[in-house]
BALOBA-1460 file (C-alpha; in Angstrom, 3 decimals):
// residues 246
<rec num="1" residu="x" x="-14.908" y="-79.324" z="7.058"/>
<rec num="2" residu="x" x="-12.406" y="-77.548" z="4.642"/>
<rec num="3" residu="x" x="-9.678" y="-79.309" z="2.530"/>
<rec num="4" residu="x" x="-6.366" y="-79.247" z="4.101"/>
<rec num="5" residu="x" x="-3.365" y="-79.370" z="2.419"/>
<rec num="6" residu="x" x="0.454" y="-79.932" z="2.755"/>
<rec num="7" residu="x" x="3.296" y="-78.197" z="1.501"/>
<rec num="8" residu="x" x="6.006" y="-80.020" z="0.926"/>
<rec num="9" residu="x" x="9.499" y="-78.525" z="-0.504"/>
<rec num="10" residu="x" x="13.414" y="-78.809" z="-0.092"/>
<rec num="11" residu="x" x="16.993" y="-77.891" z="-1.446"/>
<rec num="12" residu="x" x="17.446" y="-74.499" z="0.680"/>
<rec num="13" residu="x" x="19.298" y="-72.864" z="-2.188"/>
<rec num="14" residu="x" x="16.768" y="-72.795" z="-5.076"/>
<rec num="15" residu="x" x="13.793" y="-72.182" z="-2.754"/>
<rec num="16" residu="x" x="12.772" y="-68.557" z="-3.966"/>
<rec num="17" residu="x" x="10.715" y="-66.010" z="-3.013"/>
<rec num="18" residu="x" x="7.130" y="-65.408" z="-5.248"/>
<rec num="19" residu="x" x="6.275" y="-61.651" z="-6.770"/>
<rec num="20" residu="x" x="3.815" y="-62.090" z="-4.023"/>
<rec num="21" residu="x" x="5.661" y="-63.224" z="-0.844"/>
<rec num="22" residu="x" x="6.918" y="-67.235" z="-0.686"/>
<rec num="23" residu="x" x="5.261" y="-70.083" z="-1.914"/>
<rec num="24" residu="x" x="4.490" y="-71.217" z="1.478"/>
<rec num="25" residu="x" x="2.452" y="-67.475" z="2.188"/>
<rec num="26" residu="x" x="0.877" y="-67.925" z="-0.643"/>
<rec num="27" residu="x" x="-0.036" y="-71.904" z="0.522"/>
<rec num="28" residu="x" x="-0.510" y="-71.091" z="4.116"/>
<rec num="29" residu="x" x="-2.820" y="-67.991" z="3.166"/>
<rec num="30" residu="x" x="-5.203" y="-70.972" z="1.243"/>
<rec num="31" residu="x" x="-5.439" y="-72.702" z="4.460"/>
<rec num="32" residu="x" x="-2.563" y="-75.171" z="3.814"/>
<rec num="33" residu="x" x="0.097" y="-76.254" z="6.185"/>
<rec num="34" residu="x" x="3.685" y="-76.071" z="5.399"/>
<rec num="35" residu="x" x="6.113" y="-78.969" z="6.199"/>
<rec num="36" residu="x" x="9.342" y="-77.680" z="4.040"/>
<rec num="37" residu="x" x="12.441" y="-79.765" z="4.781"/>
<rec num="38" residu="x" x="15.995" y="-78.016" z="3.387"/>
<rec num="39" residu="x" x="18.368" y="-79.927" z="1.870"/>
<rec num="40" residu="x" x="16.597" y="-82.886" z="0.019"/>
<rec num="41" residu="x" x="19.093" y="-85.439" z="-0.744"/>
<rec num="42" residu="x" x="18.622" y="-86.443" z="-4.788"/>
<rec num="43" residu="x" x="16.619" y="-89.447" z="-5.278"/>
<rec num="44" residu="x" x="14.399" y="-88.755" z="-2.518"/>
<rec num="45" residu="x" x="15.023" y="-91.017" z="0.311"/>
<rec num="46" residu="x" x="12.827" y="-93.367" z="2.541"/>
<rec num="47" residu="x" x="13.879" y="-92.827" z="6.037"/>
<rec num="48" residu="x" x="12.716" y="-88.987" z="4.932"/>
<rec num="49" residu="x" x="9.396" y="-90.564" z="4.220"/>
<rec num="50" residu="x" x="9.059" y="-93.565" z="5.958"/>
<rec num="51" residu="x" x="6.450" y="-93.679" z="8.480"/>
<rec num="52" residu="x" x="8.653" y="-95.698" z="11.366"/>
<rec num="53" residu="x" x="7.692" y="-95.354" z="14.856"/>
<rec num="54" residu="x" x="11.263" y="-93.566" z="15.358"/>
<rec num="55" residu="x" x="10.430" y="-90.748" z="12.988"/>
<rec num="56" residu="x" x="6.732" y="-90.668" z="13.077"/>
<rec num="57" residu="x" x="6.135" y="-87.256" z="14.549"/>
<rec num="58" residu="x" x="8.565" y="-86.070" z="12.105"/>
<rec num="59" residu="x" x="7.479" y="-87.495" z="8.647"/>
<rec num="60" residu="x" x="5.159" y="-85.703" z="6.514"/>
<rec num="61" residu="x" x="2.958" y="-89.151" z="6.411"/>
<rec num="62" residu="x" x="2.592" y="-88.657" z="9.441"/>
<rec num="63" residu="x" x="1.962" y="-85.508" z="10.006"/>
<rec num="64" residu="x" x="-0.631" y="-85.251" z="6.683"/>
<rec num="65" residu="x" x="-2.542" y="-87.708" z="8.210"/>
<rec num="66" residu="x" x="-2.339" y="-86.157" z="11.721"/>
<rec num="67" residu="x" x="-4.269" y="-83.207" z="9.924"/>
<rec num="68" residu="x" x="-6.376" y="-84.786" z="7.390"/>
<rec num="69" residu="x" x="-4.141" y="-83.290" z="4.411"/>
<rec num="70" residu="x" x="-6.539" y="-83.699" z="0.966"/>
<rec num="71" residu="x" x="-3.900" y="-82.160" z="-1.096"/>
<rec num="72" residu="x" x="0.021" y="-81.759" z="-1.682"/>
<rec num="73" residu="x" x="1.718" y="-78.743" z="-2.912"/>
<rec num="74" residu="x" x="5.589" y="-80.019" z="-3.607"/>
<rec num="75" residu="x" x="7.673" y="-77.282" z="-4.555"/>
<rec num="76" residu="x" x="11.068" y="-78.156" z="-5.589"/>
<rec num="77" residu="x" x="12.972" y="-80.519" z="-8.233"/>
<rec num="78" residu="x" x="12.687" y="-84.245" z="-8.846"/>
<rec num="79" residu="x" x="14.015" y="-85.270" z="-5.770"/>
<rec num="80" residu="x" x="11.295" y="-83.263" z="-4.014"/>
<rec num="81" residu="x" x="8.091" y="-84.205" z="-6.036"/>
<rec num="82" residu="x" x="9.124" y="-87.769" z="-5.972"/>
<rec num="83" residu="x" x="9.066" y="-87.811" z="-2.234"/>
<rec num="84" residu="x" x="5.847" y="-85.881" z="-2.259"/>
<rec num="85" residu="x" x="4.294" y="-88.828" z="-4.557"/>
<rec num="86" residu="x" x="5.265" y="-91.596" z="-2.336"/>
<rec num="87" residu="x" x="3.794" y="-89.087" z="0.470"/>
<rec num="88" residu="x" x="0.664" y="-88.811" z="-1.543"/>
<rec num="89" residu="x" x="0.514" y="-92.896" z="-1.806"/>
<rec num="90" residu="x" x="1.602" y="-93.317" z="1.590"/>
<rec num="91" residu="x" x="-1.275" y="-91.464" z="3.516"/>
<rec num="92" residu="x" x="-3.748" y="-93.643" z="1.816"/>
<rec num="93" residu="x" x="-1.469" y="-96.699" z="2.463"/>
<rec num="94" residu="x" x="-1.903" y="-98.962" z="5.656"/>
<rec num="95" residu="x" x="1.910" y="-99.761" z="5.860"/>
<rec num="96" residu="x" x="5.155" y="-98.944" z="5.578"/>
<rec num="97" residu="x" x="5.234" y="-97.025" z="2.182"/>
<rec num="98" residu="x" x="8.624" y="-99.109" z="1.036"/>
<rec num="99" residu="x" x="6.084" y="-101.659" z="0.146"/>
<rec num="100" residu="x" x="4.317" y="-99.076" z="-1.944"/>
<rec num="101" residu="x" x="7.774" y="-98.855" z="-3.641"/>
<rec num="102" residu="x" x="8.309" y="-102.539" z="-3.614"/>
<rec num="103" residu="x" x="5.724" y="-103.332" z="-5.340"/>
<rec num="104" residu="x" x="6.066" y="-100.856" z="-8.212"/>
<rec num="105" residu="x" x="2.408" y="-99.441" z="-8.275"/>
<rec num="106" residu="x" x="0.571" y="-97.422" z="-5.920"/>
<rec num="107" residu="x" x="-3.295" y="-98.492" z="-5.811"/>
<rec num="108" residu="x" x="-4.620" y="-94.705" z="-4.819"/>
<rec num="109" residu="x" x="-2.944" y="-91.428" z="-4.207"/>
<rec num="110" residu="x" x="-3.796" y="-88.477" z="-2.326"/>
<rec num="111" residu="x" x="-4.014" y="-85.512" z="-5.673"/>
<rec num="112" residu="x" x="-1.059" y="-83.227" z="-5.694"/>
<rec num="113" residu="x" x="0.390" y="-79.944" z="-7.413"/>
<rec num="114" residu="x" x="3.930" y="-79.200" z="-8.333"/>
<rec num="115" residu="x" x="5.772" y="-75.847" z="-8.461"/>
<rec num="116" residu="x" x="9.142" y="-76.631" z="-10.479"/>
<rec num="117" residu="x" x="12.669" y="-75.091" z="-9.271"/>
<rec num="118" residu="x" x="15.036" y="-77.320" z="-10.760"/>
<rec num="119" residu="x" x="14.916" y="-78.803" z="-13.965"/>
<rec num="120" residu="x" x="16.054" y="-82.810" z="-14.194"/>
<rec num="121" residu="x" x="13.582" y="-85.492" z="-14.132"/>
<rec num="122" residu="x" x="10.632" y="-84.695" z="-15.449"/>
<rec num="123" residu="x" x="8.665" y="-85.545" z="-12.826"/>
<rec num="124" residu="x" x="5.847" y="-82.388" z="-12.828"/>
<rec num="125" residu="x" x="4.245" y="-84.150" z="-15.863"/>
<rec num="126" residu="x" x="4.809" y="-88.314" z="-15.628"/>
<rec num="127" residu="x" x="3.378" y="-90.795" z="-12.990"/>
<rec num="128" residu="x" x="6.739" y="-91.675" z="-12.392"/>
<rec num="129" residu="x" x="9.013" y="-91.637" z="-8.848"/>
<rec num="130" residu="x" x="12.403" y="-92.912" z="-8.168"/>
<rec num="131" residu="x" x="12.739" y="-94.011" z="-4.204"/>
<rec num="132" residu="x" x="16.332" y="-95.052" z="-2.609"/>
<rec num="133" residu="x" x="16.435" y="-96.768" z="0.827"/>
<rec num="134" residu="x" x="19.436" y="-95.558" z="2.919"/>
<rec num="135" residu="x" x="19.151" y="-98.590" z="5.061"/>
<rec num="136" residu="x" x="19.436" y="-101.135" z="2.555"/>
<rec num="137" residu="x" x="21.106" y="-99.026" z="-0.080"/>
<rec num="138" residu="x" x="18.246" y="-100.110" z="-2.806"/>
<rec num="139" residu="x" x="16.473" y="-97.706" z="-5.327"/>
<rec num="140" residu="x" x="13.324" y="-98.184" z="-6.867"/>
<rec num="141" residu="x" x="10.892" y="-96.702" z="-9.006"/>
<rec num="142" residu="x" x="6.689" y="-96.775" z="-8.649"/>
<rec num="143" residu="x" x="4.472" y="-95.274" z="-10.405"/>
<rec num="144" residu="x" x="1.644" y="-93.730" z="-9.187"/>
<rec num="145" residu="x" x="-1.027" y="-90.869" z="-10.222"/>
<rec num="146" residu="x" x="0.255" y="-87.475" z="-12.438"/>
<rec num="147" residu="x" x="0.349" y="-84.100" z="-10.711"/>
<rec num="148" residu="x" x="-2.949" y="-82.500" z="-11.015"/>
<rec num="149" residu="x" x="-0.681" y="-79.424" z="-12.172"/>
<rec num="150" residu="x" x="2.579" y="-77.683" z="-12.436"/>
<rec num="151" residu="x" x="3.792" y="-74.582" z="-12.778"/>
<rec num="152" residu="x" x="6.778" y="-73.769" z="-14.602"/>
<rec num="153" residu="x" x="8.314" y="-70.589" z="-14.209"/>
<rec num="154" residu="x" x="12.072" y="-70.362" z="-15.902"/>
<rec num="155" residu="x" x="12.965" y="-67.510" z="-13.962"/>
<rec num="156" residu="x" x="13.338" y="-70.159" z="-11.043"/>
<rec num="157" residu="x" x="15.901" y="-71.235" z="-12.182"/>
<rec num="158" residu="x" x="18.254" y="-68.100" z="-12.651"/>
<rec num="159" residu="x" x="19.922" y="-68.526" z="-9.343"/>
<rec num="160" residu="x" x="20.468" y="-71.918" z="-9.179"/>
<rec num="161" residu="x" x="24.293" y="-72.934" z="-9.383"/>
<rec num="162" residu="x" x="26.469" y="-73.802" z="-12.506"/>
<rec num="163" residu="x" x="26.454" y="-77.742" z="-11.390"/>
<rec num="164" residu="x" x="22.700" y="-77.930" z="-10.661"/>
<rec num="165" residu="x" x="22.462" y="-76.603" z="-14.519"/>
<rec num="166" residu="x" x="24.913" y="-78.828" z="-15.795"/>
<rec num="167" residu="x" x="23.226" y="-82.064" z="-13.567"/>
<rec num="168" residu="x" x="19.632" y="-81.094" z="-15.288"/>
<rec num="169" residu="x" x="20.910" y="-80.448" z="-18.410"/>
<rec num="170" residu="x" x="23.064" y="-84.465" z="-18.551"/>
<rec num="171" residu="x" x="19.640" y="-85.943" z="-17.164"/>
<rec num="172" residu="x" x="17.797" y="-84.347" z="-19.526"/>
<rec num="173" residu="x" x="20.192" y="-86.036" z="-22.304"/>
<rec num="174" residu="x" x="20.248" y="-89.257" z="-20.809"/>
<rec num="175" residu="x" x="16.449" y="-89.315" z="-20.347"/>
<rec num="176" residu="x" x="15.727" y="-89.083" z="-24.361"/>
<rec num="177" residu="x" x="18.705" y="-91.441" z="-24.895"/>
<rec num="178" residu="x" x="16.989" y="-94.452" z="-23.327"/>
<rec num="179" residu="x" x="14.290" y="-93.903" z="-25.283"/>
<rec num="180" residu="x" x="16.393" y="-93.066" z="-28.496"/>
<rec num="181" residu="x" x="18.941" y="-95.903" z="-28.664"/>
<rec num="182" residu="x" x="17.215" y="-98.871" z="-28.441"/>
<rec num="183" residu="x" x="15.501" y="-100.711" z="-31.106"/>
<rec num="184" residu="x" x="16.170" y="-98.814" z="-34.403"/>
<rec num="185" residu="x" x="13.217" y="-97.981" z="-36.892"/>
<rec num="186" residu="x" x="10.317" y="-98.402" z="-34.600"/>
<rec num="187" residu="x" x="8.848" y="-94.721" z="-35.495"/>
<rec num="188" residu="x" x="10.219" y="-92.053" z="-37.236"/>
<rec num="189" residu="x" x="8.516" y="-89.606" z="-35.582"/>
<rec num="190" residu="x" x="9.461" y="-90.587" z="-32.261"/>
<rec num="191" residu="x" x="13.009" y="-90.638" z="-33.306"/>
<rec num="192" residu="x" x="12.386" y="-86.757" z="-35.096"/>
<rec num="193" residu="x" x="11.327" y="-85.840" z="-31.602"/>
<rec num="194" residu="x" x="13.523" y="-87.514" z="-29.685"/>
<rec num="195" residu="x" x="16.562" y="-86.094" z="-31.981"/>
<rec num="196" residu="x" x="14.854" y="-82.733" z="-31.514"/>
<rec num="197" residu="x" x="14.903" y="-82.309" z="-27.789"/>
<rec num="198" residu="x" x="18.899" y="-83.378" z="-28.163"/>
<rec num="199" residu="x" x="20.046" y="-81.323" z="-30.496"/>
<rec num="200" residu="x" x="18.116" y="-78.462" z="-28.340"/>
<rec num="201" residu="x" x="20.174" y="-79.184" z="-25.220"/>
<rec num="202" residu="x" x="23.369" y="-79.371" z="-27.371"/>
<rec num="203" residu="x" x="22.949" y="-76.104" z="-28.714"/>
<rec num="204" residu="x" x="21.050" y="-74.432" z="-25.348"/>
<rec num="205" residu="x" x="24.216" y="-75.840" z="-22.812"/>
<rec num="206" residu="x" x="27.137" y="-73.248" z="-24.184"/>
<rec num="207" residu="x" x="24.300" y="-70.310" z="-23.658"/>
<rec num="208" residu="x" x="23.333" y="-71.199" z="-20.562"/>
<rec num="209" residu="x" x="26.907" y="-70.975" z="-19.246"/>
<rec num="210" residu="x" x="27.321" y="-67.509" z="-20.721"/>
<rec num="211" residu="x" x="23.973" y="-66.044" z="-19.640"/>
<rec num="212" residu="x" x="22.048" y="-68.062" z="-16.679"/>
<rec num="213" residu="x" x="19.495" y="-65.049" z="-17.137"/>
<rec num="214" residu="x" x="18.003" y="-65.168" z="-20.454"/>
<rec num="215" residu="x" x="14.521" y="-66.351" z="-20.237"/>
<rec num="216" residu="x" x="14.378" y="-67.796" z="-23.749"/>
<rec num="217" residu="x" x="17.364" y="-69.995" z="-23.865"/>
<rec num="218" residu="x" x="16.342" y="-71.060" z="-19.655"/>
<rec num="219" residu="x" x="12.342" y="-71.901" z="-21.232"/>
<rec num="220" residu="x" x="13.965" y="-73.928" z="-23.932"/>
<rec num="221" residu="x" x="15.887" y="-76.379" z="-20.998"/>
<rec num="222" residu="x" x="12.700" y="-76.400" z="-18.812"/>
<rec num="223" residu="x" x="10.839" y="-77.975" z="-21.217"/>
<rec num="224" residu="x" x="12.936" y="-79.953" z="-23.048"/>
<rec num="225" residu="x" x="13.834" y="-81.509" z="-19.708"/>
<rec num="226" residu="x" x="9.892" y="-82.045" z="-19.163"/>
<rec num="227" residu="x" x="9.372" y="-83.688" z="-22.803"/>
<rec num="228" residu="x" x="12.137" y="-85.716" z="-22.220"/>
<rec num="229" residu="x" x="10.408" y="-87.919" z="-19.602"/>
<rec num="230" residu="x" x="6.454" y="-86.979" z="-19.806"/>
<rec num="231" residu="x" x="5.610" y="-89.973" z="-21.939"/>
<rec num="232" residu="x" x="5.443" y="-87.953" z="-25.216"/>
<rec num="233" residu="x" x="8.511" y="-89.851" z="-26.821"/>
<rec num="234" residu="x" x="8.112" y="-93.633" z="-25.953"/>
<rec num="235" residu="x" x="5.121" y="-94.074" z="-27.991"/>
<rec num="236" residu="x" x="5.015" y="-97.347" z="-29.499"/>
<rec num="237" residu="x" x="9.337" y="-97.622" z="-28.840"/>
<rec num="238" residu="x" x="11.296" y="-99.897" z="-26.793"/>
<rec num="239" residu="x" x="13.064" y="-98.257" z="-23.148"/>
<rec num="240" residu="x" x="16.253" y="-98.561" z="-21.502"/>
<rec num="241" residu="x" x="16.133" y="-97.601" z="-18.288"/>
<rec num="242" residu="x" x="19.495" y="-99.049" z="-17.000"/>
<rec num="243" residu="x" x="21.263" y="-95.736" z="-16.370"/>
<rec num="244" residu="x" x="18.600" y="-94.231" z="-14.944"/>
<rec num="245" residu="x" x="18.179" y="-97.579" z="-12.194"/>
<rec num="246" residu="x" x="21.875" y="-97.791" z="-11.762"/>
């Protein structure tokens, strides 16, 4: 029997088309199975996830276990790859996949791939997810397994709008900040780093807004925003994560 996998994406407006044809030729042509839902809400909702008996044939849980998915391809921002990990948690889960959230820790995973489009949370390269639940109006975070990759290609990013910059490059900010001002004097050299990914988005932000196209200055926000929150900077320092949960 061959692996089958699911492709799961969002956010209609940054979706773009590969060199190659679209991500989802290029998955479909592997033998995976697209599922791409437009307009992901930020902080990736439950009822979008949830496998209820009202939106079973519509979830991807469902639908990944309906074909026997063994791998997810998320293509989008945070919003989008932190579905796809509770999606990945969820089709090993016996349950409602809140619980998953609930709980804070998910005990396997289904492996999974990212394809970046929007540069925020950091979430191609931590174990991290943030969940909200319309219902109940709750957020939560989990944790469960890292992507097994991600690809980041800054050109995905020239056509996304002014705001969506401006969002990514403020989360990016905030993201070293509660890591940054907590306790003072724990590690230099996680305050060095920490100082250096700040004073990059400081000086990258006016540039951006005069020239969405340059591939230097857009590389320089992609990854800042992925050292920000990939576990590199919170060595041996205390975290703040009230912003973040609020």
């Amino acid at each position: 029997m061959e692996p089958t996998g699911l492709h799961s994406g969002g956010d209609r407006y940054i979706y773009r088309k590969c060199k190659s044809g679209s991500s989802t030729d290029l998955y479909n042509d592997a033998g995976g199975m697209d599922s791409r839902t437009d307009g992901t809400a930020a902080c990736h909702c439950r009822r979008s996830v949830r496998m209820g008996d009202r939106w079973r044939s519509q979830t991807e849980i469902a639908l990944g276990r309906e074909h026997g998915s063994e791998f997810l391809l998320a293509v989008g921002g945070g919003s989008v790859i932190d579905g796809t990990k509770l999606i990945a948690a969820g089709l090993l889960y016996d349950g409602d996949p809140w619980e998953i959230v609930l709980k804070g820790q998910a005990d396997k995973t289904v492996p999974l791939g990212t394809v970046l489009t929007m540069s925020a949370t950091g979430s191609e390269m931590n174990n991290g997810s943030v969940i909200s639940c319309q219902e109940t109006k709750e957020k939560f975070p989990f944790n469960g397994d890292y992507p097994l990759f991600s690809i980041l290609d800054p050109e995905a990013l020239f056509s996304l709008p002014q705001k969506q910059i401006a969002y990514g490059l403020a989360d990016t900010y905030v993201h070293v900040l509660e890591q940054y001002m907590t306790t003072p004097g724990q590690s230099r050299l996680m305050d060095r780093w920490a100082e250096g990914i700040l004073h990059t988005v400081i000086e990258i932000a006016p540039r951006i807004r005069e020239n969405q196209h340059d591939y230097a200055v857009m590389s320089e926000y992609m990854l800042a925003a992925t050292l920000a929150l990939n576990d590199m900077i919170r060595m041996g320092v205390a975290q703040d994560w009230a912003t973040s949960s609020s």
